[in-house]
Residue, then its C-alpha position, 0 to 999 in steps of 0.5 A: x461631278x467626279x466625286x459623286x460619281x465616285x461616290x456612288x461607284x464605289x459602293x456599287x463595285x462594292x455590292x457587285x464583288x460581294x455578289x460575285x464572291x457569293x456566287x462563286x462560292x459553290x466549290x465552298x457550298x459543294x464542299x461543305x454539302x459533301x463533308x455533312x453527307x460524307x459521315x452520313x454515308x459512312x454510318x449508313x454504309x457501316x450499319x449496312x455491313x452490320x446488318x446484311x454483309x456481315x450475316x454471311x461475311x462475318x463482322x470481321x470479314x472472315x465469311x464466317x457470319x451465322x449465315x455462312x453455314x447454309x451457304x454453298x460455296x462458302x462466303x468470300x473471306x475479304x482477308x484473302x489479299x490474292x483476292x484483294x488484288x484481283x478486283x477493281x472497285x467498281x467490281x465490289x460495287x457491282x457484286x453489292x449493288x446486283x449480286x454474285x449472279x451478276x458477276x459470275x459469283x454464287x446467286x446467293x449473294x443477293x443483290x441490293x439494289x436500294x443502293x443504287x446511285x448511293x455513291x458515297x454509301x458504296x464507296x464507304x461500303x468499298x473501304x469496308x471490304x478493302x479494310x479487311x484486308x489490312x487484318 
């Protein structure tokens, strides 16, 4: 009897630990979701800056964009290291998500609101403007 319950526990055990294993894997599943959206998320964050931030901030960042010249006050530089360090990232993403008005700034500076709950766009939207800093 001890052999055929052996037997037919061990496969058993076998099909369980396989089950657990699997469905323990949703730190792998997350991972792996994240790293297929991650570059996603930086293209679109990319062509965002291309198409809208860099019509007034420059495509290198420097406020000097085609659109600057009807601007008053001018566009941010994002090279200004001072003003770097004055703000927090979540500022960023508050100022591109609602607008200058939103943070005391020019309400020329509109708001893009289509970009709400995209974290990792504006995140990578972040780095954008953080990168420019390092020129």
């Amino acid at each position: 009897m001890r052999l055929a319950t052996r037997t037919i526990l061990a496969p058993t055990a076998t099909l369980c630990l396989l089950a657990l294993v699997s469905a323990c894997g949703g730190d792998d599943a997350k991972a792996q979701r994240r790293s297929f959206s991650v570059p996603a998320a930086r293209k679109e964050a990319n062509d965002l800056y291309q198409s809208l931030c860099s019509t007034c901030h420059g495509p290198s960042g420097r406020g000097d964009g085609p659109g600057a010249a009807a601007c008053d006050p001018k566009p941010r530089t994002f090279l200004d290291v001072a003003w770097q360090s004055s703000v927090t990232d979540e500022h960023i993403v508050k100022t591109v998500t609602f607008g200058g008005a939103a943070v005391g700034k020019s309400p020329q500076m509109p708001a893009q609101p289509q970009l709400k709950g995209k974290t990792e766009v504006l995140q990578h939207l972040v780095a954008i403007v953080r990168g420019f800093a390092a020129q």
